[in-house]
MOPAC internal coordinates of N, CA, C and O (Angstrom, degrees):
PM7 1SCF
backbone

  N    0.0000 0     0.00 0     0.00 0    0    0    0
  C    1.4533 1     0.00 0     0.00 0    1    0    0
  C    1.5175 1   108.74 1     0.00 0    2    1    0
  O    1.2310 1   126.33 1   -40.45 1    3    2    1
  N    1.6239 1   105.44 1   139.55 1    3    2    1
  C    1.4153 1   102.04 1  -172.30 1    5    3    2
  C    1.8609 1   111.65 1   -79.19 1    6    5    3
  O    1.2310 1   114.34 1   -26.13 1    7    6    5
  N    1.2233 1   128.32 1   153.87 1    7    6    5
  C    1.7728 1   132.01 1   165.57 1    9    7    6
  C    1.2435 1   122.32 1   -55.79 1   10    9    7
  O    1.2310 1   118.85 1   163.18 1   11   10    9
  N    1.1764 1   119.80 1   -16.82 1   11   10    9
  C    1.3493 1   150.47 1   141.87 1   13   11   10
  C    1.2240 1   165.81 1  -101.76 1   14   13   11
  O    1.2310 1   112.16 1   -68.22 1   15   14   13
  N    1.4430 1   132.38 1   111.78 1   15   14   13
  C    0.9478 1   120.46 1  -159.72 1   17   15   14
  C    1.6794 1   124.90 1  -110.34 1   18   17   15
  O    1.2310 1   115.16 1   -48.45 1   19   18   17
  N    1.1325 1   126.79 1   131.55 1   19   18   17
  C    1.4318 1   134.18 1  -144.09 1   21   19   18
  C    1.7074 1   105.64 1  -114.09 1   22   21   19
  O    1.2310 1   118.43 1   -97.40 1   23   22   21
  N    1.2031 1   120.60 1    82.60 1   23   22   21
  C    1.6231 1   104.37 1  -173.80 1   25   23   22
  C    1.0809 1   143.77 1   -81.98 1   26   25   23
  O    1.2310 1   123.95 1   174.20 1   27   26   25
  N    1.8898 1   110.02 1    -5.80 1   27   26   25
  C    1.2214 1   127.08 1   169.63 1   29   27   26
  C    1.5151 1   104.02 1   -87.22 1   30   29   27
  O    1.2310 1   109.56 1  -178.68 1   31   30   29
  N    1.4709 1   137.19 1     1.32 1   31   30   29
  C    1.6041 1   139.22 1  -159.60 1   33   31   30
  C    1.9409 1    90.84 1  -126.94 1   34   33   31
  O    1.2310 1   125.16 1   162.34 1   35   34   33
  N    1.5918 1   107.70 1   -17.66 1   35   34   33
  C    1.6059 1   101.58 1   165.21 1   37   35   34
  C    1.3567 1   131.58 1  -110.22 1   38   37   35
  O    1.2310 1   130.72 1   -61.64 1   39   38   37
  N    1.5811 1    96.92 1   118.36 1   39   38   37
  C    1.8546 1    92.36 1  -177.62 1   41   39   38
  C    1.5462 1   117.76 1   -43.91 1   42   41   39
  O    1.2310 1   125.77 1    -1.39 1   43   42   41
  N    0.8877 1   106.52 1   178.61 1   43   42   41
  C    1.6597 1   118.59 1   159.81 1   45   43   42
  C    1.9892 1   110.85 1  -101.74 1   46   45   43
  O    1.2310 1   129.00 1   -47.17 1   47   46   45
  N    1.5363 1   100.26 1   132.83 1   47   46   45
  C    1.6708 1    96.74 1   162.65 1   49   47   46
  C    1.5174 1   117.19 1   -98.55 1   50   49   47
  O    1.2310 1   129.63 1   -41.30 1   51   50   49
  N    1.2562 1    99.04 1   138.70 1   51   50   49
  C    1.3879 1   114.66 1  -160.01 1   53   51   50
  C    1.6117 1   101.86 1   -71.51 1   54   53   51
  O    1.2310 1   104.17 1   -49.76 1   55   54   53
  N    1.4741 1   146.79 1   130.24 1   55   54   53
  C    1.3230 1   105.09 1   171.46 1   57   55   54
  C    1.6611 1    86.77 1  -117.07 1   58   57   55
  O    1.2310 1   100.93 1  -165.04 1   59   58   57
  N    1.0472 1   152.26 1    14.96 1   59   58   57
  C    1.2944 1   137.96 1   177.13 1   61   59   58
  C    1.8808 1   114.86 1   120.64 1   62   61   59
  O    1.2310 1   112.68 1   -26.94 1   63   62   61
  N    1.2603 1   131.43 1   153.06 1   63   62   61
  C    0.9135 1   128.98 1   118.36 1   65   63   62
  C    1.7660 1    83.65 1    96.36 1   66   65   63
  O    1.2310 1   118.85 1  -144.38 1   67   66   65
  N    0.5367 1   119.80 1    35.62 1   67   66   65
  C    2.1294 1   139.03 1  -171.72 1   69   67   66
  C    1.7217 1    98.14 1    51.73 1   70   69   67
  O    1.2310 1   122.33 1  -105.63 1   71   70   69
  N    1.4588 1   113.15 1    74.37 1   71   70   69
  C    1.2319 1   108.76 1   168.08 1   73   71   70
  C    1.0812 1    90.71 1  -167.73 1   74   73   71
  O    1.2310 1   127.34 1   -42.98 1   75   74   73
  N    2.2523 1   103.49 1   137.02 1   75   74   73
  C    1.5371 1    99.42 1   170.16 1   77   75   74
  C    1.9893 1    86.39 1  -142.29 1   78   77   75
  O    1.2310 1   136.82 1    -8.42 1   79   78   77
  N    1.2675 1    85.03 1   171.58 1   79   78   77
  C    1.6418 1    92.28 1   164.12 1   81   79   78
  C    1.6446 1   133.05 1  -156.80 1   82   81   79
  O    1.2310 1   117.97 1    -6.74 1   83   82   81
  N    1.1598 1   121.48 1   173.26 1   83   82   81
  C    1.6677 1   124.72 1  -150.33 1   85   83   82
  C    1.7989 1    88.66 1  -120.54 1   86   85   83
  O    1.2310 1   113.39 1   -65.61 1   87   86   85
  N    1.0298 1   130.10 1   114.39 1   87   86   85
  C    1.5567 1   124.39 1   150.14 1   89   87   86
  C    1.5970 1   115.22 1   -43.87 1   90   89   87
  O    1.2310 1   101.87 1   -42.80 1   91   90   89
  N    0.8328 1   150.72 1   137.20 1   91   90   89
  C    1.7463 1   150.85 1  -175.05 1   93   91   90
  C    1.9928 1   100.86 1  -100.73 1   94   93   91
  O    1.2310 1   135.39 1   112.39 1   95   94   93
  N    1.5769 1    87.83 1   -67.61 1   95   94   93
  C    1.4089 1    95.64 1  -159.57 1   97   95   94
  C    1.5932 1   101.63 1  -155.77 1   98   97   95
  O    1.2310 1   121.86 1   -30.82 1   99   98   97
  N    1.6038 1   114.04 1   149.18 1   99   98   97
  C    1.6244 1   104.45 1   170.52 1  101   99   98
  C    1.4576 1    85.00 1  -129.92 1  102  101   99
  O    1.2310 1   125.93 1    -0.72 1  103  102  101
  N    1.2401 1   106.20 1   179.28 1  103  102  101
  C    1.6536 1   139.07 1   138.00 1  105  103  102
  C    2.0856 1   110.10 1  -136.19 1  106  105  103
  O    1.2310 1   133.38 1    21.84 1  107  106  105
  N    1.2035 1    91.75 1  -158.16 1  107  106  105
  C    1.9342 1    80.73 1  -176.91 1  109  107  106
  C    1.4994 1    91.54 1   -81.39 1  110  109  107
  O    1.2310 1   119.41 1   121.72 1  111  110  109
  N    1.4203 1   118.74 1   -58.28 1  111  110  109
  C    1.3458 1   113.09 1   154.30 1  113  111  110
  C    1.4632 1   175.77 1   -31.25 1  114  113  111
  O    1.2310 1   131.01 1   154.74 1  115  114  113
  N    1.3995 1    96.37 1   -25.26 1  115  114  113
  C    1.4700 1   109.58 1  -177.88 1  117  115  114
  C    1.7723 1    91.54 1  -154.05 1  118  117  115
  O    1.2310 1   128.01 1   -33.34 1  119  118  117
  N    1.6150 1   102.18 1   146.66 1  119  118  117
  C    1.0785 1   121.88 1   174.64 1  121  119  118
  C    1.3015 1   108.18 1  -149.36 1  122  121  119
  O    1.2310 1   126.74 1   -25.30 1  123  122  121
  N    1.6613 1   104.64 1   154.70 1  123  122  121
  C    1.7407 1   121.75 1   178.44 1  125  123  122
  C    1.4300 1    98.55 1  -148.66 1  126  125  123
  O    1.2310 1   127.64 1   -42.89 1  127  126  125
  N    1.4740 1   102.89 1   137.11 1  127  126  125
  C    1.4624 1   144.90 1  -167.80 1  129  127  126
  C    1.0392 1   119.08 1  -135.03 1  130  129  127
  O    1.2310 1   121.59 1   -76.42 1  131  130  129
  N    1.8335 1   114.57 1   103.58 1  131  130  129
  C    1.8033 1   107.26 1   170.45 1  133  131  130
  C    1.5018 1   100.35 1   -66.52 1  134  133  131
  O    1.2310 1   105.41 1   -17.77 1  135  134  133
  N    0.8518 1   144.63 1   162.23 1  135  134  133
  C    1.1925 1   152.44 1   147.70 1  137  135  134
  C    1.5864 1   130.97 1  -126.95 1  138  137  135
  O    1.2310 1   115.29 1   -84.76 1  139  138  137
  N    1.2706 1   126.54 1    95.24 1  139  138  137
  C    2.1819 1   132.42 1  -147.63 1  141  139  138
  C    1.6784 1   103.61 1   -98.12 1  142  141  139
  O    1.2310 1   119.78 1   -49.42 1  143  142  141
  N    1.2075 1   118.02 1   130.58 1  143  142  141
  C    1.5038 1   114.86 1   175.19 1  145  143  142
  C    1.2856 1    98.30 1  -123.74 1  146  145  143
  O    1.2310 1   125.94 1   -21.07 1  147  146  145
  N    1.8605 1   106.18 1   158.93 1  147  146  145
  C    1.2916 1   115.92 1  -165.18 1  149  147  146
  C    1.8022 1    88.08 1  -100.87 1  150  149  147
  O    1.2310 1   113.08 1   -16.12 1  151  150  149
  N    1.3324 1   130.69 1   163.88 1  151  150  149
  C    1.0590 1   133.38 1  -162.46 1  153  151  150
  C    1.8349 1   107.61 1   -74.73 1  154  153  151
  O    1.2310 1   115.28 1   -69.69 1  155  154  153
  N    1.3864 1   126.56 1   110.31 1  155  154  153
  C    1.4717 1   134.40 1   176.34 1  157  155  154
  C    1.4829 1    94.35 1   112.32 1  158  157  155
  O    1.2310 1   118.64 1  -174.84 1  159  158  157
  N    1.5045 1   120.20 1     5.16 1  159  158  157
  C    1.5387 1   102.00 1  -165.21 1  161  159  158
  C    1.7204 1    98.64 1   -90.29 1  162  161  159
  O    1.2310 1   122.58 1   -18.86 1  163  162  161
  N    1.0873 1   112.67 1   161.14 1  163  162  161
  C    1.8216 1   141.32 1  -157.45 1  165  163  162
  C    0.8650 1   114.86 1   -95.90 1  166  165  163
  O    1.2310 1   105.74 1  -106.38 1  167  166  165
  N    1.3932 1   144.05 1    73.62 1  167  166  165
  C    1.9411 1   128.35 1   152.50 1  169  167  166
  C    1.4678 1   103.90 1   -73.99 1  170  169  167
  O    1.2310 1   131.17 1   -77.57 1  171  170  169
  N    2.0037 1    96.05 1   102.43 1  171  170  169
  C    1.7936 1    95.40 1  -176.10 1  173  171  170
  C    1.7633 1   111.84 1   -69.61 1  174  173  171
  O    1.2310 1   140.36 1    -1.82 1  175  174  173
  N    1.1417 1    78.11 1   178.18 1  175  174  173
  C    1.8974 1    76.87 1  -168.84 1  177  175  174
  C    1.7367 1   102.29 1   -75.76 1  178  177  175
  O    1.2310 1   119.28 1    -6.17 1  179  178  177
  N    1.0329 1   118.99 1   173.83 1  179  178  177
  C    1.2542 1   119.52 1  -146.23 1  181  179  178
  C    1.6467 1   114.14 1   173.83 1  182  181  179
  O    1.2310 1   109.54 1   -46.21 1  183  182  181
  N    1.5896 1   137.22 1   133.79 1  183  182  181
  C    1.7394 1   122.45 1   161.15 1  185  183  182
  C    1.2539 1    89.99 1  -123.57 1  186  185  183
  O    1.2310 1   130.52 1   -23.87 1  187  186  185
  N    1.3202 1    97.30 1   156.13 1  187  186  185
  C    1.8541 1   122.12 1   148.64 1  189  187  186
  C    1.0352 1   130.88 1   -72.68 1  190  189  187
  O    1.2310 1   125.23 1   -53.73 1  191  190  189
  N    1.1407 1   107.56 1   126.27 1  191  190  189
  C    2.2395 1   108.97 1  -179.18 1  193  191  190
  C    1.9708 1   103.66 1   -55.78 1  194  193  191
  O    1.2310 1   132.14 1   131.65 1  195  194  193
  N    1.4455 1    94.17 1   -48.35 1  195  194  193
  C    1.2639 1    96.56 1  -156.73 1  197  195  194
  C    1.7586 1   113.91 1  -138.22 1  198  197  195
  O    1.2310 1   128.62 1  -159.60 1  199  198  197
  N    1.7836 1   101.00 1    20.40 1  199  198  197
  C    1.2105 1    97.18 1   169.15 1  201  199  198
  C    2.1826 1   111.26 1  -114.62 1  202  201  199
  O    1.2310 1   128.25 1    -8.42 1  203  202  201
  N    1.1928 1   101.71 1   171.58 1  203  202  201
  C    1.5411 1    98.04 1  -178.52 1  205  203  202
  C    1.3415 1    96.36 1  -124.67 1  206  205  203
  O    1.2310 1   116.18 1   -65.16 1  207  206  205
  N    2.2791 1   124.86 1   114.84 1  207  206  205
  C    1.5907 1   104.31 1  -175.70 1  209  207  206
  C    1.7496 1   108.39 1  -111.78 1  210  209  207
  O    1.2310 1   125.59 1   -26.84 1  211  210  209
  N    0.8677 1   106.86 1   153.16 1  211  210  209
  C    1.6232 1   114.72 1   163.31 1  213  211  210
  C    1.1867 1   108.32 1  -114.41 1  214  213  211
  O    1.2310 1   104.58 1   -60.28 1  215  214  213
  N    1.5232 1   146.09 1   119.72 1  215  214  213
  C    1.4607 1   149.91 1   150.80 1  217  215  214
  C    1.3931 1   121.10 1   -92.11 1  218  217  215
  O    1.2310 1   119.88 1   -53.49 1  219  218  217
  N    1.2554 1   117.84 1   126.51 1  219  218  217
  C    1.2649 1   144.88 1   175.98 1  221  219  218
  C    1.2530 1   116.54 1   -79.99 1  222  221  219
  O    1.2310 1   114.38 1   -55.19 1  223  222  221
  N    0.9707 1   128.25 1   124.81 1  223  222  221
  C    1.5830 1   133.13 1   174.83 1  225  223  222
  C    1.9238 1   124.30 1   -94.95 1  226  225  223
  O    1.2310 1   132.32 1   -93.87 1  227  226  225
  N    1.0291 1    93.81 1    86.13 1  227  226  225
  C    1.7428 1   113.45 1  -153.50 1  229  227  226
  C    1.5386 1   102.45 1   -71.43 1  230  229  227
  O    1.2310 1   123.12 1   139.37 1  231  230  229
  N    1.7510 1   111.62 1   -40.63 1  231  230  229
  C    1.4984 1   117.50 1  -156.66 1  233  231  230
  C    1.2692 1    98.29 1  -152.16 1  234  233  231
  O    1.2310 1   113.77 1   -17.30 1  235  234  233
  N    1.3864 1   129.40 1   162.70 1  235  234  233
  C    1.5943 1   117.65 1   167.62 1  237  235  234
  C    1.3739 1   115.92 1    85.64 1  238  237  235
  O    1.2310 1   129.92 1     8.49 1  239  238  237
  N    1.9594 1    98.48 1  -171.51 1  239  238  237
  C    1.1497 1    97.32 1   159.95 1  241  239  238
  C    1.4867 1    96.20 1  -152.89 1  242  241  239
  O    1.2310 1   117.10 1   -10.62 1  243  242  241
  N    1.4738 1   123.12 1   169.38 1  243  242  241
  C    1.5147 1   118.23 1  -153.73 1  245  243  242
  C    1.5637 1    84.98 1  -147.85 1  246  245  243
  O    1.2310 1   112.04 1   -36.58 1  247  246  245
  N    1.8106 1   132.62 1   143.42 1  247  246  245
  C    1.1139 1   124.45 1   143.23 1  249  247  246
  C    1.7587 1    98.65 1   -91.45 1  250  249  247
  O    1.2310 1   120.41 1   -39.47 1  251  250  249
  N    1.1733 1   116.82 1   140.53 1  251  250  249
  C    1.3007 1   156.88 1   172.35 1  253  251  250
  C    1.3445 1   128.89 1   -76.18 1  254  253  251
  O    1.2310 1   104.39 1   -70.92 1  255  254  253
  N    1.3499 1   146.41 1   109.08 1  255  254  253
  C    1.2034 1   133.45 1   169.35 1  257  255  254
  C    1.7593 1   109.02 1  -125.49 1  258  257  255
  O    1.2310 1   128.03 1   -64.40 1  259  258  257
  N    1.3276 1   102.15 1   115.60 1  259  258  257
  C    1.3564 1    98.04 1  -178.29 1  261  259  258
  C    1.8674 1    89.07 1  -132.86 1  262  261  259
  O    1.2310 1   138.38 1   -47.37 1  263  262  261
  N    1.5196 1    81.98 1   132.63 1  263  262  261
  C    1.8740 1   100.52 1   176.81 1  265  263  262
  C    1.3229 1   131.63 1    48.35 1  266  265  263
  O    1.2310 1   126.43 1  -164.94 1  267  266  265
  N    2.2665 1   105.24 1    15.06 1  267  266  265
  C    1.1686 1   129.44 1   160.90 1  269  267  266
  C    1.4487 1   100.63 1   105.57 1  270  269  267
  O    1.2310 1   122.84 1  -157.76 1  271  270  269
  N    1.0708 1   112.16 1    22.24 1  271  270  269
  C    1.2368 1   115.58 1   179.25 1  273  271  270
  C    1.3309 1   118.22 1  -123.07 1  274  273  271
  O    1.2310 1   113.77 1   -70.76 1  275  274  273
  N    2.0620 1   129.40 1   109.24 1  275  274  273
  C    1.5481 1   100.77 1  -159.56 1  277  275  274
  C    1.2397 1   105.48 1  -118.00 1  278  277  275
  O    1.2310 1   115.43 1   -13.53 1  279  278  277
  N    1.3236 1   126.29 1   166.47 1  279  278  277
  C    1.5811 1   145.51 1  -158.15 1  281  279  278
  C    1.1392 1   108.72 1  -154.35 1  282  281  279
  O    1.2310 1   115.27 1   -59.72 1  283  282  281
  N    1.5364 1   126.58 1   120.28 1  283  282  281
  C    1.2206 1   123.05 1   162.77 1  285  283  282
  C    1.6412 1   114.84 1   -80.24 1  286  285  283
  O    1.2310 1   118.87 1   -30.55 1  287  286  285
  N    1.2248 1   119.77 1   149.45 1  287  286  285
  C    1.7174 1   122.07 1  -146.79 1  289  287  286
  C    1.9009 1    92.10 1  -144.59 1  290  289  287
  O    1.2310 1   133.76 1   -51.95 1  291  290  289
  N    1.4060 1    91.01 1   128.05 1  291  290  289
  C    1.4831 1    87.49 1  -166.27 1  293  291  290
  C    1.8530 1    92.38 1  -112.06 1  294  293  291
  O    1.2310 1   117.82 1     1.71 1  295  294  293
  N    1.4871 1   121.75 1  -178.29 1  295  294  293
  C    1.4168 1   123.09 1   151.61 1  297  295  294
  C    1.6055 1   119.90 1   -17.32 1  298  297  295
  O    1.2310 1   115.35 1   -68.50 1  299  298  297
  N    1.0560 1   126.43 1   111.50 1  299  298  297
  C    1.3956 1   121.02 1  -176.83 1  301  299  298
  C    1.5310 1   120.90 1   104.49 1  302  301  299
  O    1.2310 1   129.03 1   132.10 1  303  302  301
  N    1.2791 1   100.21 1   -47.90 1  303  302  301
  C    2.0743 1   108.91 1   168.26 1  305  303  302
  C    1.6474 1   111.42 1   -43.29 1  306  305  303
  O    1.2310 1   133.43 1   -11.03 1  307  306  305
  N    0.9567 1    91.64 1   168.97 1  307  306  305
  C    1.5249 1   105.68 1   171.74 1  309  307  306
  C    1.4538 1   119.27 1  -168.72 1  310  309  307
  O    1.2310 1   117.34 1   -37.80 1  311  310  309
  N    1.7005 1   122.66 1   142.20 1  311  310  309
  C    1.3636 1   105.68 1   162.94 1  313  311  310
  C    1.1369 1   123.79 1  -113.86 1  314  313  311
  O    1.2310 1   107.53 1   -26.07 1  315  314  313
  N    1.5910 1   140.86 1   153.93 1  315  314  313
  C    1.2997 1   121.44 1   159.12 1  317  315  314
  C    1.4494 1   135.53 1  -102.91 1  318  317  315
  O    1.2310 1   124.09 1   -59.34 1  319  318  317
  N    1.1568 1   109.76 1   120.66 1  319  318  317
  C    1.9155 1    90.71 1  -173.29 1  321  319  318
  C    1.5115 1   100.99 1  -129.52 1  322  321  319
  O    1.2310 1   124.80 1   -58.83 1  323  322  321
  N    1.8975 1   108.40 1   121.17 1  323  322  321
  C    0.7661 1   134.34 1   160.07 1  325  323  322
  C    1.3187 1   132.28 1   -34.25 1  326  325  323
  O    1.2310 1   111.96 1   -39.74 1  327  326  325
  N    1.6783 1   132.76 1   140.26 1  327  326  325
  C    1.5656 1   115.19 1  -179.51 1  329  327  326
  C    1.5198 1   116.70 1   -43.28 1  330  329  327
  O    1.2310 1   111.19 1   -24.85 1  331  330  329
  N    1.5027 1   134.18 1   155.15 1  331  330  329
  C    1.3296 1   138.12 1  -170.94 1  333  331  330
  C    1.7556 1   115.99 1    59.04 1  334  333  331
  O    1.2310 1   126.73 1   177.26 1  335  334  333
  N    1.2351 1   104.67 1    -2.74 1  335  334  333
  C    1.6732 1   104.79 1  -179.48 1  337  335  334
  C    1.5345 1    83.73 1   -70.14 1  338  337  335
  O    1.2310 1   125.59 1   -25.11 1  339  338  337
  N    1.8405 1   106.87 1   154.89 1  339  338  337
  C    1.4217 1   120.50 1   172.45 1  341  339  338
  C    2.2118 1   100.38 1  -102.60 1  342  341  339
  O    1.2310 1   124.81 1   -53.02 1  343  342  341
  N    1.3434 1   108.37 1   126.98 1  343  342  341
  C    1.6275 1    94.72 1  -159.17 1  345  343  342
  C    1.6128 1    82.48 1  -137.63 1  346  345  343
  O    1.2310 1   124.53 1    -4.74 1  347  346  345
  N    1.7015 1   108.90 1   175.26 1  347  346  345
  C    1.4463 1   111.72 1   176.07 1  349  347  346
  C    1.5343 1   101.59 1   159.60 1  350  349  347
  O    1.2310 1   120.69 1   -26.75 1  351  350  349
  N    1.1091 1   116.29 1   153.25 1  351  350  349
  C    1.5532 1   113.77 1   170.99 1  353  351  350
  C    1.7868 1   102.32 1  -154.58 1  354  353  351
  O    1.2310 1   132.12 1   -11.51 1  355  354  353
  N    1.6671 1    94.21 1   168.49 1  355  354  353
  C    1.6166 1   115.25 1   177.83 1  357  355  354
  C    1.6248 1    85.93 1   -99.33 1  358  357  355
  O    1.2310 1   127.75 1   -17.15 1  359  358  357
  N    0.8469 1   102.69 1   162.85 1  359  358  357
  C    1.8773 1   132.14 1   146.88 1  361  359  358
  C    1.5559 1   101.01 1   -93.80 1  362  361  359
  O    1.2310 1   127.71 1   -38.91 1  363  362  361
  N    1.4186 1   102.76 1   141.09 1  363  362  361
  C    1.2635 1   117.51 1  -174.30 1  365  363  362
  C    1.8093 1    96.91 1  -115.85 1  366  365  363
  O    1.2310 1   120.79 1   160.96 1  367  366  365
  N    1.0933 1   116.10 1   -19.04 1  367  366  365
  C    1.7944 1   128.51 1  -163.58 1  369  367  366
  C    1.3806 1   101.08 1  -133.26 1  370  369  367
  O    1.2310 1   124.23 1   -23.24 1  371  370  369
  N    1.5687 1   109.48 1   156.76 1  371  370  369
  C    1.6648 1   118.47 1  -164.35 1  373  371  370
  C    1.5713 1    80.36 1  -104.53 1  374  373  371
  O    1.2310 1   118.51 1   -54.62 1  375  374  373
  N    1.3122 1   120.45 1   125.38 1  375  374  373
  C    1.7051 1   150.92 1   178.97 1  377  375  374
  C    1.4501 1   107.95 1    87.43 1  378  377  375
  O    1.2310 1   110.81 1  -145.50 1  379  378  377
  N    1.1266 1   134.88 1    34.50 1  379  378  377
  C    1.5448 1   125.34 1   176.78 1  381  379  378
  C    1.6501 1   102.76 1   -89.82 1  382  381  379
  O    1.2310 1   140.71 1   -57.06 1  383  382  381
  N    1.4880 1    77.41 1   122.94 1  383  382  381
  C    1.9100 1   111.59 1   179.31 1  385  383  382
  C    1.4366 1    99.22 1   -93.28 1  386  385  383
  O    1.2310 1   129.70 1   -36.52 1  387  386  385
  N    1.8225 1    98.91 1   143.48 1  387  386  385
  C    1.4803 1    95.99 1   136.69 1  389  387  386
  C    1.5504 1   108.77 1  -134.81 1  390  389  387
  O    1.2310 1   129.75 1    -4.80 1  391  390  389
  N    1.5655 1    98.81 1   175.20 1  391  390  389
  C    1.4527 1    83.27 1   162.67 1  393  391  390
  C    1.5131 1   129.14 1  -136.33 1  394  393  391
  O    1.2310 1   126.53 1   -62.45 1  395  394  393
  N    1.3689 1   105.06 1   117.55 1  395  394  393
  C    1.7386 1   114.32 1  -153.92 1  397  395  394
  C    1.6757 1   114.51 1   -86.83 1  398  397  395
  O    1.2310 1   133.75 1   -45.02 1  399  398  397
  N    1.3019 1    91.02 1   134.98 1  399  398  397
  C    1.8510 1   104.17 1  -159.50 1  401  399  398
  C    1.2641 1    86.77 1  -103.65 1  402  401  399
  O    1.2310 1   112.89 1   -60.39 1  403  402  401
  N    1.8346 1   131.04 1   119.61 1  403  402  401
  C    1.3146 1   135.65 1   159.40 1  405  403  402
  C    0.8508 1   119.83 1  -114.10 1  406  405  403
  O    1.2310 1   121.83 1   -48.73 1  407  406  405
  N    2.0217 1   114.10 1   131.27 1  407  406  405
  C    1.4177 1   108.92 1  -178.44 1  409  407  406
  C    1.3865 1    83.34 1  -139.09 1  410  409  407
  O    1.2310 1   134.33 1   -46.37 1  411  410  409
  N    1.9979 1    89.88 1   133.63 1  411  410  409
  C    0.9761 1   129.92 1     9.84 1  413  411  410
  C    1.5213 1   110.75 1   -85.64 1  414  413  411
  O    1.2310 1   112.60 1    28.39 1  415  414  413
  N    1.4991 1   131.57 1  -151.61 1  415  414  413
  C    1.4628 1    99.20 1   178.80 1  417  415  414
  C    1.5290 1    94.60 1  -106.19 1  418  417  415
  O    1.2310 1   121.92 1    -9.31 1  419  418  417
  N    1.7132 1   113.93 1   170.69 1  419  418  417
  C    1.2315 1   138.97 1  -156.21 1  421  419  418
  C    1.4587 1   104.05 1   -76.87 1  422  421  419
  O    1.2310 1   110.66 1   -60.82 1  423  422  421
  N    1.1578 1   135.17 1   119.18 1  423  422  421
  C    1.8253 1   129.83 1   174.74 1  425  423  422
  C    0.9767 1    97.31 1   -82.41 1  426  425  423
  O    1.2310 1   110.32 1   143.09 1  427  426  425
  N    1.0953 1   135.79 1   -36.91 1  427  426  425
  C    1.7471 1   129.17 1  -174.70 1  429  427  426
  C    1.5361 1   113.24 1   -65.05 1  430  429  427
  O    1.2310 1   119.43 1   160.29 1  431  430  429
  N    0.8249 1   118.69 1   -19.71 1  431  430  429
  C    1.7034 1   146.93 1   174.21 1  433  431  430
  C    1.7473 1   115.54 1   -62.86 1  434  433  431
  O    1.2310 1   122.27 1   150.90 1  435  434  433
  N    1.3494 1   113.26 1   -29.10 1  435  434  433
  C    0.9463 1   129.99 1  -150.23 1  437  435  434
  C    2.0005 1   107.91 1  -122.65 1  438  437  435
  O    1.2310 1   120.10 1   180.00 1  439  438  437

């Protein structure tokens, strides 16, 4: 992994369905993920066996559901959901980023 990270020199991966994302940075430990939604697009809810996430709210705005509980989360918000938490959000805005901190970081990601 490079010491730097360059975001106009990194594409975006497309993953489907108006959502793509940028790897930032790993170690074995810690990872960061822009992650961009197109406006109504879906991160269904979902937990990790064995990851722990924090998302950052970079751009946009996102309603939120972490552990059935929902919050709309503007620039600056954030949620955290612990491994086995069930988490997920809409985009409420056309480019709302976040940016998701995984520990440890994601191999599948990679």
């Amino acid at each position: 992994m490079n010491a730097y990270f360059d975001n106009a020199a990194t594409p975006w991966t497309e993953l489907g369905d108006g959502i793509r994302r940028k790897v930032v940075g790993h170690t074995p430990e810690l990872m960061s993920v822009l992650v961009q939604f197109d406006q109504g697009a879906i991160g269904t809810v979902h937990a990790h066996d064995d990851h722990d996430q924090i998302a950052f709210v970079i751009s946009g705005e996102f309603e939120a559901d972490v552990g059935g509980v929902k919050k709309v989360l503007r620039v600056g918000d954030a949620f955290v959901a612990p491994r086995l938490t069930p988490h997920g959000v809409v985009a409420l805005a056309a480019g709302s980023t976040l940016l998701d901190q995984f520990s440890p970081r994601r191999e599948d990601y990679l």
